[in-house]
C-alpha positions as CSV (number, residue, x, y, z in Angstrom):
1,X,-86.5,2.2,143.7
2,X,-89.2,1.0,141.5
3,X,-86.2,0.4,138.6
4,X,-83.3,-0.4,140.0
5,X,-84.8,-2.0,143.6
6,X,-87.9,-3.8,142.2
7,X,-87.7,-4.7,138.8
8,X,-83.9,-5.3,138.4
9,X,-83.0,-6.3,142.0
10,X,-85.2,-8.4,142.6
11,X,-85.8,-10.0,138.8
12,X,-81.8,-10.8,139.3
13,X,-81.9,-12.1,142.4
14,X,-84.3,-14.3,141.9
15,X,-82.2,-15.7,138.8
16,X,-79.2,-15.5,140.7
17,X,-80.2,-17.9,143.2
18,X,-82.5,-20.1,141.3
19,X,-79.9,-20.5,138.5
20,X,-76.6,-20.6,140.8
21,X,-73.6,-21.6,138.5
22,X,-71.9,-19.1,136.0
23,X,-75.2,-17.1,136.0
24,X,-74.8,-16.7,139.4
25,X,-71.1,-15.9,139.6
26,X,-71.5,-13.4,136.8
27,X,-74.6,-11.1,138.3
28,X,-72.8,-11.4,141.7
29,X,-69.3,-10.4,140.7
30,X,-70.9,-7.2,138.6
31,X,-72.7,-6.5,141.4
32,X,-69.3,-6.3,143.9
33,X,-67.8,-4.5,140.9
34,X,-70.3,-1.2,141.7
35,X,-70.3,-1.9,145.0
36,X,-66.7,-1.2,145.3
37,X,-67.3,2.3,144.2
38,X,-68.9,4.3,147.3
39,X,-72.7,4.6,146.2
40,X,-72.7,8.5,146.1
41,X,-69.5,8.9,144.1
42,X,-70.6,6.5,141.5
43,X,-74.0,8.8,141.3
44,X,-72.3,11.8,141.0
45,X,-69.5,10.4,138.6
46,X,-73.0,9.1,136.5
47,X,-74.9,12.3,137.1
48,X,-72.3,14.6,136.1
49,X,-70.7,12.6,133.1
50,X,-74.0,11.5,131.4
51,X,-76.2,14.9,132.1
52,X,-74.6,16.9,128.9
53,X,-75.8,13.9,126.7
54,X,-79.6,13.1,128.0
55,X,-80.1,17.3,127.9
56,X,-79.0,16.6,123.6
57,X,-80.6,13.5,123.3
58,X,-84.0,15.0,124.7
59,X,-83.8,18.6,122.5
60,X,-82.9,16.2,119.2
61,X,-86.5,14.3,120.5
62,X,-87.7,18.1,120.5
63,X,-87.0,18.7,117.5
64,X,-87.4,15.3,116.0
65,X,-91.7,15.4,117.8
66,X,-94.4,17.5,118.6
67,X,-93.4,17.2,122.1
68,X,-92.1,20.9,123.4
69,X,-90.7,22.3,126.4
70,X,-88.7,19.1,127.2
71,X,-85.4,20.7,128.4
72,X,-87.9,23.7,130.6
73,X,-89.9,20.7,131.8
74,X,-87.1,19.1,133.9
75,X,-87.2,15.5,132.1
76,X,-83.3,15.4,131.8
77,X,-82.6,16.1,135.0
78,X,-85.2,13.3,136.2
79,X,-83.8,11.2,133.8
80,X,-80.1,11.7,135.0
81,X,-81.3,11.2,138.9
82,X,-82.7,8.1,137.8
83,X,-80.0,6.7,136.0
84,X,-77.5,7.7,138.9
85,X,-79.9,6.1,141.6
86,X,-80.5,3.1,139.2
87,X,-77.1,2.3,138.7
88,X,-76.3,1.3,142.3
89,X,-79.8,0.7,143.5
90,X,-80.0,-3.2,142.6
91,X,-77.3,-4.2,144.1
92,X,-78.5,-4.5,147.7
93,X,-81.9,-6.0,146.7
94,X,-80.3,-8.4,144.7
95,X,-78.2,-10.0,147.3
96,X,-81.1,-9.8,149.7
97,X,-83.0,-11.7,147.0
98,X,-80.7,-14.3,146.3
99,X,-80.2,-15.2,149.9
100,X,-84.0,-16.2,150.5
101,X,-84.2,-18.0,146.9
102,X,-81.4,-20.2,148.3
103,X,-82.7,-21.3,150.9
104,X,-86.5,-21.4,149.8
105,X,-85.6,-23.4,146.5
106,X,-84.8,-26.2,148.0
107,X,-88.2,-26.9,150.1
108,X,-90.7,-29.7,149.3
109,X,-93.2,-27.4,147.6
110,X,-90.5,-26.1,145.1
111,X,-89.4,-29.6,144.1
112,X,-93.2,-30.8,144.1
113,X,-93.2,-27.8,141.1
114,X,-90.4,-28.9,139.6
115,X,-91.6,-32.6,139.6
116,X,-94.6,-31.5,137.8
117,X,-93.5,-30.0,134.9
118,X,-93.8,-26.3,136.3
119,X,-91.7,-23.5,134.2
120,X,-88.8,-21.8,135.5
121,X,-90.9,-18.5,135.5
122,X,-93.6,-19.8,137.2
123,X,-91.5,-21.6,139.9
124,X,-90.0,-17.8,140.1
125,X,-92.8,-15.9,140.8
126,X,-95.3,-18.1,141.9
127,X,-93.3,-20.2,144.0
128,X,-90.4,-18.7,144.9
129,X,-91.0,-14.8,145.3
130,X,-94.2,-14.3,147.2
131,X,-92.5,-16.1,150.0
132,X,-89.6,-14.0,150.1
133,X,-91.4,-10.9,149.9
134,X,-91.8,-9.9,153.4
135,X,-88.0,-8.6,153.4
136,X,-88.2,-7.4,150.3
137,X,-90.8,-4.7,151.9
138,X,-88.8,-4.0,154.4
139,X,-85.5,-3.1,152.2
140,X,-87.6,-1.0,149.7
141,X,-88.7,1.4,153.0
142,X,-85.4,1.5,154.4
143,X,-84.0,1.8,151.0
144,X,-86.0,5.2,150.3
145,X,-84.1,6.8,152.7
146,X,-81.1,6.7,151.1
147,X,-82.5,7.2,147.9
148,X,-83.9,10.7,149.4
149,X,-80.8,11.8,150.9
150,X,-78.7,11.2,147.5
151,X,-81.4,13.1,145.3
152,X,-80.7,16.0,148.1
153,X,-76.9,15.8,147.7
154,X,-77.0,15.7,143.8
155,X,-79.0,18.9,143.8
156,X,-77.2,20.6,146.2
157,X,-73.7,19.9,144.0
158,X,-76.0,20.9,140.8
159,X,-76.3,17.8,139.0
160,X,-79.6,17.0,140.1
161,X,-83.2,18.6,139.5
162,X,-82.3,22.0,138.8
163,X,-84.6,25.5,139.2
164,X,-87.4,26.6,138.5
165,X,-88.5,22.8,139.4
166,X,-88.6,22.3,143.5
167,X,-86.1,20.5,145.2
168,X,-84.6,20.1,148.5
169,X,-81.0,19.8,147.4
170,X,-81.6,23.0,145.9
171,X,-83.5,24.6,148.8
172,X,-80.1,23.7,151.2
173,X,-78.0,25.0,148.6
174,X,-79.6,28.3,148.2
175,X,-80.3,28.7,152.0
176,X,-76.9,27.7,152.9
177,X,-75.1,29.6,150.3
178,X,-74.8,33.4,151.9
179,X,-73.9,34.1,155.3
180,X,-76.2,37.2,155.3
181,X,-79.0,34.7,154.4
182,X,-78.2,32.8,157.8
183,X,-78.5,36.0,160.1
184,X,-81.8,37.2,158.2
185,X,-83.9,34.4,156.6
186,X,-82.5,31.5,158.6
187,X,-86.2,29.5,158.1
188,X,-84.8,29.2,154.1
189,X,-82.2,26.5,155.4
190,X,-83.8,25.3,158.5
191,X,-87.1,24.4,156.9
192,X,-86.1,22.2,153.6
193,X,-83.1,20.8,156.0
194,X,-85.9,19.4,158.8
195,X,-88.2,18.5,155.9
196,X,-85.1,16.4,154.6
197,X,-84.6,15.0,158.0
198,X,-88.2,14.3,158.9
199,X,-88.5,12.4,155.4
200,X,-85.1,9.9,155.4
201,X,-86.3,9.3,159.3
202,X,-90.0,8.3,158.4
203,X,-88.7,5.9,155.7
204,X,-86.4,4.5,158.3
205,X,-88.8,4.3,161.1
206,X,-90.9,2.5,158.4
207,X,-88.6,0.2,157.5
208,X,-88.1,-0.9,161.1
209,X,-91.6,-1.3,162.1
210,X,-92.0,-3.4,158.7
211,X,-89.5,-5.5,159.7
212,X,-91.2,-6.2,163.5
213,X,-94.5,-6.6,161.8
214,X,-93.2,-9.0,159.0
215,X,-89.9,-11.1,160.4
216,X,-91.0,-14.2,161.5
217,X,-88.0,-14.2,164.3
């Protein structure tokens, strides 16, 4: 979210709308591009096709470094997870971004910038950003619900975080996998499954409240 939401989304939104022309046509049509793909097929497409090459790339930087224990660590498969979430995760934000930069770049105190002398930077996040931040907040909450429940369903296919390191994906997956498991330990499935649905709720119910306590409507 920090990646693909913040620093992308919202750094091309603001550019997006500020610029408008070809620059705009281009980040808006790449954007519809990915979106035509259904968000958690592209990540598992992603997370499956580029998770052979980040586990070599990070044992040739073991090998290469005095870093050890990279692979055991779990750093590729963070590193794929990101990658996967990143890869869809601006798209949203950037729209959302655009949208306010529209309408907010063409008030009296953005042309009072422009008339004197102000960068384009500064007009961006001085100007331009801070007022359209209130539903920015909002979309990052709401946003980390859906970033929780793809993490889960990577896992549980096994292109996610993998064992030893904990994850709730993998938790399902193990709980879920054996009938016998079911009729003797049901708490392994019914306690990483409420713990999934008690997290993507309170990022929801976040969201919402953010949205009452910061929409000026």
């Amino acid at each position: 979210m920090v990646t693909g939401g913040l620093i992308i989304g919202v750094t091309l939104g603001l550019v997006s709308g500020y610029s408008g022309g070809r620059i705009d046509a281009f980040i808006m049509r790449t954007g519809e591009i990915f979106s035509s793909f259904p968000d958690i097929l592209l990540a598992i497409i992603l997370a499956a096709t580029l998770r052979p090459r980040i586990v070599d790339w990070v044992r040739w930087v073991e090998e290469h470094s005095f870093l050890d224990d990279l692979v055991k660590s779990g750093v590729a498969d963070y590193v794929v997870i990101s990658l996967a979430l990143v890869s869809f995760g601006w798209i949203g934000m950037a729209r959302l971004v655009r949208g306010q930069i529209l309408a907010l770049k063409e008030t009296q105190h953005v042309e009072s910038a422009r008339a004197i002398g102000a960068s384009t930077p500064r007009i961006l996040f001085r100007h331009l950003l801070p007022n359209a931040i209130s539903p920015v907040v909002v979309s990052v909450s709401m946003g980390m619900g859906s970033m929780v429940g793809v993490e889960i369903i990577l896992s549980f296919l096994g292109i996610g975080i993998q064992p030893p390191r904990p994850s709730l994906g993998v938790m399902l997956f193990e709980g879920g996998v054996n009938v016998s498991i079911l009729r003797n330990w049901p708490w392994l499935l019914l306690a990483p499954g409420i713990a999934s649905w008690l997290m993507v709720l309170s990022w929801n119910l976040l969201g919402d409240a953010l949205n009452d306590v910061l929409n000026p409507r």
